[in-house]
C-alpha positions in Angstrom: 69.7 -47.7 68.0 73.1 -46.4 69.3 74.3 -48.1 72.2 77.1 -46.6 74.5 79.4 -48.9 76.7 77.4 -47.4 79.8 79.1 -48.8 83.2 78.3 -51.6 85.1 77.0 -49.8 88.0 74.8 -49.0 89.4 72.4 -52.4 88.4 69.4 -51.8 86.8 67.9 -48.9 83.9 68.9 -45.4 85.4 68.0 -42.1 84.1 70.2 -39.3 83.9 68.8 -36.4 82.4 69.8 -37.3 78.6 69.5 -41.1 78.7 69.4 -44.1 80.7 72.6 -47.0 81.7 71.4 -50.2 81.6 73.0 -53.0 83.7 72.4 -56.4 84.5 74.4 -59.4 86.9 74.4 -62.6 85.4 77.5 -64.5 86.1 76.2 -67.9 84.3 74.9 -65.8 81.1 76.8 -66.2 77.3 74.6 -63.2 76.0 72.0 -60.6 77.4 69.3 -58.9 75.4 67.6 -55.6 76.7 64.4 -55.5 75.7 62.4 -52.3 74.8 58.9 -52.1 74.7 57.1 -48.8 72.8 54.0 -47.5 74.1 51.9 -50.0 71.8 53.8 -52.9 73.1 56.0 -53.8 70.2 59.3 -55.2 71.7 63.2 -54.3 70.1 65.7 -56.3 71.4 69.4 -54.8 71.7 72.4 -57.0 72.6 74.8 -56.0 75.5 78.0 -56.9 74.3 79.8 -55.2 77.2 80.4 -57.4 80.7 82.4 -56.0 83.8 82.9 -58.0 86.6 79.8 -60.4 85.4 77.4 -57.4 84.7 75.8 -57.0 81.3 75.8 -53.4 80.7 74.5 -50.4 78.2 74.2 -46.7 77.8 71.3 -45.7 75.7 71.0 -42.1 74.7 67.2 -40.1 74.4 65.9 -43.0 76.5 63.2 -41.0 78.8 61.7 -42.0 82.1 58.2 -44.5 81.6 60.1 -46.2 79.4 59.1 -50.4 79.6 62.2 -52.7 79.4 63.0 -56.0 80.0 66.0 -58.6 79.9 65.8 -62.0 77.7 69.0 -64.3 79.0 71.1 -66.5 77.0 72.6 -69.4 78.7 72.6 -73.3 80.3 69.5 -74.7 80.7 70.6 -77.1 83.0 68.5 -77.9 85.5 70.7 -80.6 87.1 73.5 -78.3 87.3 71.2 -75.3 88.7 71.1 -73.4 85.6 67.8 -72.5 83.9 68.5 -69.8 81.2 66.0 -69.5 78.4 65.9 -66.5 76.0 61.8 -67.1 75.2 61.4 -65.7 78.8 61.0 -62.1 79.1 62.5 -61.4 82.7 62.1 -58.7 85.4 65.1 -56.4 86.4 65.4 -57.5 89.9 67.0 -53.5 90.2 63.6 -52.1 89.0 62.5 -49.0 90.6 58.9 -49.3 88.6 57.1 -52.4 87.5 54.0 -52.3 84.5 51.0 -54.9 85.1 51.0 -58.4 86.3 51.5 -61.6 85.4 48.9 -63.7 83.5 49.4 -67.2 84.1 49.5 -68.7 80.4 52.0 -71.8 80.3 54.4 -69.9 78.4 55.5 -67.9 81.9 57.0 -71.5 83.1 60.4 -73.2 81.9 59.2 -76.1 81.4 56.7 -77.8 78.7 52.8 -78.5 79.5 53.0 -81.3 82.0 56.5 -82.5 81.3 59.0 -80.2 83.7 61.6 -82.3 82.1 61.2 -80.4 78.8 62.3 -77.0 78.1 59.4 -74.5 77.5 60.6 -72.2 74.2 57.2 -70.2 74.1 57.7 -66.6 74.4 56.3 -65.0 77.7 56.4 -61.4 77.0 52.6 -60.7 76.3 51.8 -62.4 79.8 54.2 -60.7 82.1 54.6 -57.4 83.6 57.4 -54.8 82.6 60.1 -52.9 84.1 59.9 -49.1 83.7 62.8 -46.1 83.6 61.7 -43.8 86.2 62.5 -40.4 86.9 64.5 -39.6 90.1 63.6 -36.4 90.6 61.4 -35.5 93.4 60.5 -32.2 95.2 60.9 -33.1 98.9 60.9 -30.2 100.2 62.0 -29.4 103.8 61.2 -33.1 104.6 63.0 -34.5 107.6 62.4 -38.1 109.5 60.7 -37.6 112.3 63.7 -39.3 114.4 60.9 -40.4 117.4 63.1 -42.4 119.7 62.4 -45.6 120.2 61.2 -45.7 123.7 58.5 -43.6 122.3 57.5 -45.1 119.6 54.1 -46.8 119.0 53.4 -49.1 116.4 50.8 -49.5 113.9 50.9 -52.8 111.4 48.4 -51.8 108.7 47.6 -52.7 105.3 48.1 -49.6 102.0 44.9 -51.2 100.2 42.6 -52.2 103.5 43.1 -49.7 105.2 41.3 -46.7 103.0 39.1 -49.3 100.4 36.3 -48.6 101.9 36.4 -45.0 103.6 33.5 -43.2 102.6 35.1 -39.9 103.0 37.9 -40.7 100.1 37.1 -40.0 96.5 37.1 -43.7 95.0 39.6 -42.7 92.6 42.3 -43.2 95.9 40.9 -45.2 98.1 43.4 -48.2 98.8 45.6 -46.4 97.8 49.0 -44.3 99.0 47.2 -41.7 98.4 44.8 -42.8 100.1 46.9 -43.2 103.0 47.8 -39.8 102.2 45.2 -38.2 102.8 43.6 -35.8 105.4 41.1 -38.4 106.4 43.7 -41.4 106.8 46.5 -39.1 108.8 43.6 -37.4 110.9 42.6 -40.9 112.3 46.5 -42.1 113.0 46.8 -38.5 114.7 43.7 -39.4 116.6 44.9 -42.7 117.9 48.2 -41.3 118.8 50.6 -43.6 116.8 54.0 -42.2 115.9 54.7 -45.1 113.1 52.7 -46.8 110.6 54.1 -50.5 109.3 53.2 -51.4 106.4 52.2 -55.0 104.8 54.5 -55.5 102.0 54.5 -52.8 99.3 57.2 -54.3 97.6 56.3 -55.4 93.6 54.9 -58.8 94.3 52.9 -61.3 92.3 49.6 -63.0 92.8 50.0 -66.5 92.8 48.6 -68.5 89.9 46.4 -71.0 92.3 45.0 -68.2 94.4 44.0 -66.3 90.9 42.5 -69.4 89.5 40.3 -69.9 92.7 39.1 -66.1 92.3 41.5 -64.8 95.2 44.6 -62.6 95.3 47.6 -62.6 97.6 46.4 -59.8 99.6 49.4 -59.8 101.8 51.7 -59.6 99.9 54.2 -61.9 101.0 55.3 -62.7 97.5 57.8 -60.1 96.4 59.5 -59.9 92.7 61.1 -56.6 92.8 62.8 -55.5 95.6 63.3 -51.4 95.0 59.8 -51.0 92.8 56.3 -49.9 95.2 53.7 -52.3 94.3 51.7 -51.0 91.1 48.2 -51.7 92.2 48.3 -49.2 95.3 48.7 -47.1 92.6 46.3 -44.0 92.3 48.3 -42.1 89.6 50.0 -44.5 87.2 52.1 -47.5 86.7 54.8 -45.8 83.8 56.9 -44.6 87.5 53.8 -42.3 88.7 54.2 -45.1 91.7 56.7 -43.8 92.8 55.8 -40.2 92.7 52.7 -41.1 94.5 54.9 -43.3 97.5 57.1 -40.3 98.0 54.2 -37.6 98.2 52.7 -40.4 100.6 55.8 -40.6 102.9 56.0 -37.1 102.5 52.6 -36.2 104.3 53.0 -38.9 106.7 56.5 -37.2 107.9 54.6 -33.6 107.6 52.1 -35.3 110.4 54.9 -36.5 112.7 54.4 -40.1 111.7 57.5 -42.8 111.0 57.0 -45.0 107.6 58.5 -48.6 108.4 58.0 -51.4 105.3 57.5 -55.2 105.9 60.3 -56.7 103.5 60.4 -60.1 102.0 63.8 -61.2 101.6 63.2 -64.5 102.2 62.2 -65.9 99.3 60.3 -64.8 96.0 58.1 -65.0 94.1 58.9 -67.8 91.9 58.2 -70.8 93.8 60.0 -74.1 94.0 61.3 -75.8 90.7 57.2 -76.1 88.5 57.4 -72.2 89.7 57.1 -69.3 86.5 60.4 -68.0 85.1 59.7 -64.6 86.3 62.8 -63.0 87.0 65.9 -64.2 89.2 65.3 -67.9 88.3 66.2 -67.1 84.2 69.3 -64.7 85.3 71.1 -66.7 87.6 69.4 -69.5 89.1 72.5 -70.9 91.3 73.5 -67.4 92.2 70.0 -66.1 93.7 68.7 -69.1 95.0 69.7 -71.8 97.7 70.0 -75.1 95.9 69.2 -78.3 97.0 71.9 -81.7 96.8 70.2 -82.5 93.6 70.5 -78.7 92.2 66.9 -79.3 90.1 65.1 -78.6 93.3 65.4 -75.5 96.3 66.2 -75.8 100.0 63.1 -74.5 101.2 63.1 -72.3 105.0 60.3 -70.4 104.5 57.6 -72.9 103.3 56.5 -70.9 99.9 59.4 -73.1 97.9 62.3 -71.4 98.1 65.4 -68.9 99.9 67.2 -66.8 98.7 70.4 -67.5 98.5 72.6 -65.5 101.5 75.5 -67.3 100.7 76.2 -65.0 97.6 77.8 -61.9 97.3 75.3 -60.4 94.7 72.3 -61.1 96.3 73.6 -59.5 99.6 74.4 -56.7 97.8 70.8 -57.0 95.9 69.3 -56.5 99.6 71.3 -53.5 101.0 71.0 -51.8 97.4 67.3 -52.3 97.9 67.4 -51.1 101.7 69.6 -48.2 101.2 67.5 -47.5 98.3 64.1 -47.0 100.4 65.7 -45.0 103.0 67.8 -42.6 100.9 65.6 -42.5 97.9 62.4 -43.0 99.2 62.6 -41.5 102.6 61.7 -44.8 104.9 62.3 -44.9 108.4 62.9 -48.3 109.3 62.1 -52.4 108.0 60.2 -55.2 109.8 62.0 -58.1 107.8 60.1 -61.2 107.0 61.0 -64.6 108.6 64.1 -63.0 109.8 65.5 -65.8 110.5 65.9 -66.6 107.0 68.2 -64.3 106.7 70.9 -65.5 109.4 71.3 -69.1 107.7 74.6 -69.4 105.6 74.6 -72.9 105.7 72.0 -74.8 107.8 72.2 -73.3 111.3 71.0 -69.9 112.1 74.2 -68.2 112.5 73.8 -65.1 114.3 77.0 -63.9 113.0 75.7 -64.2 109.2 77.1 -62.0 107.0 74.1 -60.3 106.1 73.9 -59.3 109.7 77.5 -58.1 108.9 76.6 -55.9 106.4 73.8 -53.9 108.4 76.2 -52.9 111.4 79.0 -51.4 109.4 76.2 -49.8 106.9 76.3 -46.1 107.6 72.7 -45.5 106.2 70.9 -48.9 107.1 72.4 -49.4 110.7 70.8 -46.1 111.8 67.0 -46.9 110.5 64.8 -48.7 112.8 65.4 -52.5 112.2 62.6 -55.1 113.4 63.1 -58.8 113.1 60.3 -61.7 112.8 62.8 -63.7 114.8 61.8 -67.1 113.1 61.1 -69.1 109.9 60.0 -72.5 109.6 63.1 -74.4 109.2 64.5 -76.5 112.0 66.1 -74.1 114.9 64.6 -71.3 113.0 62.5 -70.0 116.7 64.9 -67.2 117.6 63.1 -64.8 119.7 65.3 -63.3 122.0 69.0 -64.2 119.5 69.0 -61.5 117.4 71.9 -58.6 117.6 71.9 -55.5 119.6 70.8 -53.4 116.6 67.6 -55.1 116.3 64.0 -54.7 118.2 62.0 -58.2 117.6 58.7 -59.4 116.9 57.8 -60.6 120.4 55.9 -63.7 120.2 56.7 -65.0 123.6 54.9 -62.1 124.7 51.6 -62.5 122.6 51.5 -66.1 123.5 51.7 -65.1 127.3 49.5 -62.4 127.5 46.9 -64.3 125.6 47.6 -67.3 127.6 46.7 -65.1 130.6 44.0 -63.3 130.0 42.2 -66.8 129.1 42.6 -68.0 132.5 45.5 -70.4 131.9 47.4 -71.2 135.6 50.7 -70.4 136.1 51.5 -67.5 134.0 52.4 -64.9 137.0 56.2 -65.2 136.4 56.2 -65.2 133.1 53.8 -62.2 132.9 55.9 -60.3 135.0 59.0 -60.5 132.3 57.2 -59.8 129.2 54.9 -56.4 130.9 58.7 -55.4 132.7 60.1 -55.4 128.6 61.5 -58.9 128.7 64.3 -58.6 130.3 65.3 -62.2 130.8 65.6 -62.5 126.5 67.3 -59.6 126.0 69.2 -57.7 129.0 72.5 -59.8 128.5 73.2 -59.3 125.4 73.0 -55.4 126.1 69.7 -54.5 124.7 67.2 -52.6 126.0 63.5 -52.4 126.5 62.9 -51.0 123.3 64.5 -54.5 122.0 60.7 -56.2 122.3 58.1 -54.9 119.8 55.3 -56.2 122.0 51.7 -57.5 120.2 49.1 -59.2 120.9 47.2 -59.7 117.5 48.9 -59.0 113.9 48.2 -59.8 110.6 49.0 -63.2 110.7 46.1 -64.8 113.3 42.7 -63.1 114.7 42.0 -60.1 115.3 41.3 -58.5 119.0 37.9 -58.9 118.1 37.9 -62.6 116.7 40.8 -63.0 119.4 37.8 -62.6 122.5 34.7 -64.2 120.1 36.5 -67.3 118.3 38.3 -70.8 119.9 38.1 -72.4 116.3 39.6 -70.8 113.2 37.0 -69.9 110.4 39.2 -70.8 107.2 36.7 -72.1 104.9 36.9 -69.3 102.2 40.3 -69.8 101.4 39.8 -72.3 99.6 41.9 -75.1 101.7 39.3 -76.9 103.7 39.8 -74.9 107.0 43.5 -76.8 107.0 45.5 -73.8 106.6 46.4 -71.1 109.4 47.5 -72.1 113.4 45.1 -74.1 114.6 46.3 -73.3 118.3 45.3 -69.6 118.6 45.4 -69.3 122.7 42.0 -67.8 122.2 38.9 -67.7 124.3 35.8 -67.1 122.8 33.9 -66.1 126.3 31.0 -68.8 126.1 29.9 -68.4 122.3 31.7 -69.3 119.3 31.2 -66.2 117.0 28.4 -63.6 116.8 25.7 -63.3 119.1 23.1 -61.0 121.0 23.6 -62.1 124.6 24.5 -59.2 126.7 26.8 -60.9 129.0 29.3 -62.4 126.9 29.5 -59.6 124.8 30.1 -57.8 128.1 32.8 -60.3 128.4 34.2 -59.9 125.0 34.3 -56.0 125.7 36.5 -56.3 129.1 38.9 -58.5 127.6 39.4 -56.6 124.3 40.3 -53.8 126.9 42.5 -56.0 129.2 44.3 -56.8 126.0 45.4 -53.0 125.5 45.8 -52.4 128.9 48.4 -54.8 129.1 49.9 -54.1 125.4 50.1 -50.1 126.1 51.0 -50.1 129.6 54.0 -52.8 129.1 57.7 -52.0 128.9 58.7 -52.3 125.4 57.1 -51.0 121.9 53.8 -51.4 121.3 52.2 -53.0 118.1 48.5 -52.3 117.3 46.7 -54.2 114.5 45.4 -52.1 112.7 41.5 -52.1 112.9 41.7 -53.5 116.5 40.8 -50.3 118.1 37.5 -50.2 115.6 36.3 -53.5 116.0 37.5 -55.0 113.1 36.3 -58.9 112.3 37.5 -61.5 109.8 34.8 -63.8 111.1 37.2 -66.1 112.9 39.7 -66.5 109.1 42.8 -65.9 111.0 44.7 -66.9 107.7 43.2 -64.6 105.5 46.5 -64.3 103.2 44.2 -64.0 100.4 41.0 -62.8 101.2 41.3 -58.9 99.1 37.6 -58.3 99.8 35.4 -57.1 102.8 36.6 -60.2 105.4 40.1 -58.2 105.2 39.2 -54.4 104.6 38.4 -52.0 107.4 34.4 -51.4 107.8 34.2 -47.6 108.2 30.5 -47.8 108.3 30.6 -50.3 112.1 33.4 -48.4 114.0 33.6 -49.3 117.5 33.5 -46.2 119.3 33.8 -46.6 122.6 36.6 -48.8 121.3 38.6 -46.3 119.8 38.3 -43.8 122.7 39.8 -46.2 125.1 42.6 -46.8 122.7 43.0 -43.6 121.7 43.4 -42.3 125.7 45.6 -45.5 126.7 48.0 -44.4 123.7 47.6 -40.8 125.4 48.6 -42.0 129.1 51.3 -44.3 127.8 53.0 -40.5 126.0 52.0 -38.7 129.2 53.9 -40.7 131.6 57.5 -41.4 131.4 57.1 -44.7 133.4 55.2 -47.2 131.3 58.2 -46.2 128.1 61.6 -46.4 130.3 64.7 -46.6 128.0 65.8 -49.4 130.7 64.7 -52.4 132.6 63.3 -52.3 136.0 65.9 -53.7 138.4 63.8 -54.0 142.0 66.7 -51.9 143.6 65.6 -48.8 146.2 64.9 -45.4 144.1 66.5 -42.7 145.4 64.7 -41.3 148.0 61.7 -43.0 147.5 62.4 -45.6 150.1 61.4 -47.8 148.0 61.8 -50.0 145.0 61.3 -49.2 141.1 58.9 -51.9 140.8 56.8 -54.0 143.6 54.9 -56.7 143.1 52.2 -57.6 145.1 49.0 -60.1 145.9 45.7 -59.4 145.8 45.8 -59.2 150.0 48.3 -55.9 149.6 51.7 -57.9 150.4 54.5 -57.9 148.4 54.6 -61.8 146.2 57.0 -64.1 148.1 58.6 -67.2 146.0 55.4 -69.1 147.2 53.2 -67.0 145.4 54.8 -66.8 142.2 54.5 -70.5 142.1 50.8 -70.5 142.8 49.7 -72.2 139.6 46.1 -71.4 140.5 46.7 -67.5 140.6 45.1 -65.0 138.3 44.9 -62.1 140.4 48.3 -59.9 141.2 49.2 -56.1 141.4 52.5 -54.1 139.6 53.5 -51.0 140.9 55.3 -48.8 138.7 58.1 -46.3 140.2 58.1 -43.3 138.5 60.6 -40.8 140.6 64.0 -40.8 139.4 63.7 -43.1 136.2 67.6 -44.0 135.1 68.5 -41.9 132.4 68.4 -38.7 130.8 66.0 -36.8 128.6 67.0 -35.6 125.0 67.6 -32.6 126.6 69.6 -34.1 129.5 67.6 -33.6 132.4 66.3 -36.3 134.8 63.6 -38.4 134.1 60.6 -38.3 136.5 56.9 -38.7 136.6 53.7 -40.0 138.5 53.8 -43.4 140.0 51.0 -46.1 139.2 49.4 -49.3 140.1 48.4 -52.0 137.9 45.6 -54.5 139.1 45.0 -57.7 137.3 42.5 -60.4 137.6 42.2 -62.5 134.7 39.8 -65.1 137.0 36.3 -65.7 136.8 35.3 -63.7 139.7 35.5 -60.4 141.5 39.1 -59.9 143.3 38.9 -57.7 146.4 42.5 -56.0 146.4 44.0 -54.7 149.6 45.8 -51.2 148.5 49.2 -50.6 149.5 50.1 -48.3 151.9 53.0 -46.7 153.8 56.1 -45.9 151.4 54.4 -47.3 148.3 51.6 -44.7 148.4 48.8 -43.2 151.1 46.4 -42.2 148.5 45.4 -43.6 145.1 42.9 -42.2 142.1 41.3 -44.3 139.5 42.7 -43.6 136.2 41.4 -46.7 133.8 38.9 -49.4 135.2 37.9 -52.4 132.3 35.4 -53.5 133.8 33.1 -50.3 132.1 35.8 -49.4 129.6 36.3 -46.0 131.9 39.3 -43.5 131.7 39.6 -40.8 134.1 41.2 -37.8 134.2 42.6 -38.7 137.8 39.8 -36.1 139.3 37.7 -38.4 141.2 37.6 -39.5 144.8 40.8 -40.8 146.4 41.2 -44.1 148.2 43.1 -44.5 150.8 46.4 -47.3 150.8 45.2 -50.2 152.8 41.7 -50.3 152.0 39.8 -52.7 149.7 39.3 -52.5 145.9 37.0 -54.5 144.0 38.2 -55.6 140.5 35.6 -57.3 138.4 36.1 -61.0 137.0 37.9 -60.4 133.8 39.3 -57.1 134.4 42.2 -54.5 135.2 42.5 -51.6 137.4 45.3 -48.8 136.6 45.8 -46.5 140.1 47.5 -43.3 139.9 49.6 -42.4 143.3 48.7 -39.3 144.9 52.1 -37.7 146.6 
């Protein structure tokens, strides 16, 4: 086989037409073998004799896209030094843009021998790992164009490629969980329907089962266990593994984009796949152990943030560059609108501390093509000082788990949560106003995929674990959860009445707060996972949407809030409420007031007792300008909460704040109006039920 110099960039196997570069970084490496594998499996080995600036590189002529490759590494196997090269492993291009199969945990996929990790393991492991694969760049995109939705009006929906479509019986079974399943009329008619402008999706980046989930009969359904950073995972694959993956993500980002809907990935970055030091020999770890991976003192072992064994390594110039190839890759090639990033937190640590200065954070701002995505942080990892919520840069939003521990807190009746209410439904103002941000700088949520749904949120006080296999020890055992009376099912109409007004306080609050609202997806159909608020691994009916038991009266009320939130310019200002006079108003932005109709003095912010308080929202004169530059200005509401156990008779404001009011959502029956119905009249009595919200429209 001929074999050109090729160039050392770009990193990876890249078709152009008439043949395909090969290149691979390894700065600890004495020799590189690429390794081609024919359509029957049979492997051919070719040596890379040429190395720029630490990258192995190639030029082979008449190689065609589908083409399976991989690299075998000569080098140290030095463990105590950080090095573990070893030729008998068959490795992963960590600048795949396909991946064939999965691994099959044999012994020969670790480094070490059977039982001794003190012995080097010289079995091969090609016939138990997966391949890379030569795709073809060429896609027909069309007049495709981001949708661009601002971020003040964008609503977020977390959802899972293979959950969400598994079980849809309006799908052919050739594409359920699928992307193009997701793809399809069926999926994009019920995102339309609820009103979302983005879907966020669990990690679709290449990622491995682990081997004790697959010997206990589960999968890593999550996905939080990436191996290859620029390939789409292979099983949500309809069409192919040989590169059709990527054909099939494109036509899926496509038809999304066609529908007005953002595509924003969940990224690993953190760690990988390969686990602490009795981890497989998968990929980075045979390439260049010291180079990818934070090392412990004694360099045999890995400093360890995220709690699956170990980080990547920040530090090093290669691996940064690893990342922002990656990330530039999914938005230029693959037409992405935006990352959530994994235990962001991670990220920020070039030596111990989290620095929020870190390079890496660097490299995003001065990015032309990254910076201008939509860029979400899990603003924590599990290493000591790794809670950052509120201390990321301006360019970020942020998972907001000060919020979803509030407004759970809340709604269960714990005392002394008016003041801190009041800052996470006004955007959060006090964790990120000084450092410049805005509103849009929270990503507000109260459930995700990590914890209970809504449903097992308002039915569960215990977490349900047992089918994971770990003896119910895994997951958060404080969940801030009420279970209104029962723990789990049951047939008694009044705490399933219960259930039902607090499921609906939830997305009150959620849709109706400053910020960006996250839905789980499945909330607004009355998804369960039977109290498992860990379920990680659970690829099976706990996880998958239920088509057949869809909540409907549940997914009208989200659908409509979703609907009001759009319609009104007020609950999705592009700044932070400031209690100053509006303009001609004579009055305030925002007021806050008691259940008795008078603005809430210091006194009664202190109240640890209180449940009950109301929030009017200014909508005349909202600072700043439309995309078209005109003023911003829209109806003025009142929010009524009582999250005690009985009925709240609230006095109505009166005078400047409003004469007349209209009922536009009451939880208590799960009803939203149209505004139409009788008016009341500022200064009389309203009764809110126990458990329950009232949202007042102002009649000028």
């Amino acid at each position: 086989m001929r074999v050109w110099p090729g160039s050392p960039y770009p990193l990876g196997g890249t078709f152009d037409g008439a043949g395909a570069n090969f290149s691979l970084f390894s700065e600890v490496a004495d020799g590189v073998e690429l390794c081609l594998f024919d359509a029957e499996g049979v492997e051919r080995r070719v040596e890379l004799d040429e190395v720029d600036g630490f990258c192995w590189h190639g030029y082979l002529p008449g190689i065609e896209p589908g083409q399976r490759y991989g690299w075998r590494v000569h080098g140290p196997d030095e463990p105590a030094e950080g090095h573990r090269c070893n030729p008998a492993k068959l490795l992963l291009d960590p600048y795949a843009k396909a991946v064939d199969g999965q691994v099959r945990w044999d012994p020969a996929v670790y480094g070490y021998g059977p039982g001794d990790p003190g012995k080097t393991n010289d079995a091969d492991s090609a016939p138990f790992v997966p391949r890379s694969v030569v795709v073809n760049p060429y896609f027909d995109w069309g007049n495709d164009r981001p949708p661009g939705t601002p971020w003040h009006d964008t609503v977020v929906y977390e959802v899972h490629v293979r959950g969400f479509t598994i079980r849809h019986p309006g799908l052919d079974p050739d594409v359920r969980g699928t992307y193009a399943g997701l793809a399809s009329p069926e999926a994009i008619e019920h995102l339309q329907r609820l009103g979302v402008s983005a879907v966020e999706l669990l990690p679709v980046h290449q990622f491995v089962h682990d081997a004790v989930l697959v010997n206990g009969g589960l999968r890593n359904y999550w996905g939080y266990n990436s191996i290859g950073y620029l390939a789409p995972q292979n099983e949500y694959s309809a069409s192919g593994q040989g590169g059709q993956q990527v054909q099939e993500f494109k036509t899926m980002v496509k038809a999304l984009h066609e529908a007005g809907i953002e595509v924003i990935l969940d990224v690993v970055y953190n760690h990988t796949a390969e686990g602490n030091h009795l981890g497989p020999v998968l990929s980075f770890r045979g390439i260049d152990n010291a180079a990818y991976y934070r090392l412990a003192e004694d360099a045999r072992f890995y400093t360890d943030y995220t709690g699956t064994g170990n980080s990547l390594n920040m530090r090093n110039s290669h691996v940064l560059q690893l990342i922002m190839d990656s990330l530039r890759y999914w938005v230029t090639e693959m037409h992405v609108d935006g990352f959530r990033f994994d235990l962001a937190s991670t990220l920020a640590r070039e030596l111990h501390d989290v620095d929020r200065l870190s390079a890496f954070f660097d490299l995003i701002q001065q990015d032309p093509v990254v910076s201008q995505v939509k860029l979400i942080a899990e603003p924590w990892d599990v290493g000591e000082g790794g809670y950052q919520v509120g201390n990321f840069p301006p360019l970020w939003s942020e998972w907001n788990g000060r919020y979803r521990d509030c407004v759970r807190d809340y709604w269960r009746g714990e005392p002394g949560k008016l003041a801190e209410l009041a800052y996470r439904f006004t955007g959060s103002s006090d964790l990120y106003e000084a450092s410049s941000r805005r509103p849009h700088a929270s990503i507000n949520f109260v459930t995700a995929h990590d914890g209970f749904t809504l449903t097992d949120l308002v039915s569960y006080d215990e977490k349900h674990n047992e089918a994971n296999g770990e003896a119910n020890r895994d997951g958060e055992s404080y969940n801030r959860s009420w279970n209104c009376g029962v723990e789990g099912p049951t047939e008694e109409r009044e705490v399933l009445a219960i259930r039902a007004r607090q499921r609906r306080n939830f997305l009150v609050t959620l849709f109706l707060s400053q910020g960006i609202p996250m839905l789980l997806g499945g909330d607004e159909l009355g998804r369960t996972q039977g109290g498992n608020n860990n379920a990680y691994c659970q690829d099976n009916e706990v996880s998958w949407f239920d088509w057949s038991r869809v909540d409907e009266p549940m997914l009208a009320f989200t659908a409509a809030l979703v609907d009001l939130r759009r319609s009104n310019p007020v609950f999705r200002r592009r700044r932070f409420f400031h209690g100053r006079p509006v303009r001609g108003s004579g009055i305030s932005d925002i007021g806050w007031f008691t259940a008795a109709g008078t603005e809430m003095t210091e006194a009664d912010w202190e109240e640890g007792e209180a449940k009950a308080m109301g929030v009017f929202l200014n909508g005349r004169d909202i600072p700043g300008l439309d995309t078209r530059g005109e003023r911003v200005s829209g109806d003025s509401f009142l929010i009524l909460l009582n999250a005690g156990p009985e009925a709240v008779a609230f006095t109505l404001p009166k005078g400047n704040w409003g004469e007349s009011w209209t009922k536009m959502v009451d939880t208590w029956d799960g009803a939203v109006l149209d505004g139409g119905g009788s008016p009341l009249t500022g200064g009389e009595e309203l009764e809110v039920g126990a458990h329950a919200s009232v949202l007042l429209r102002r009649v000028d």
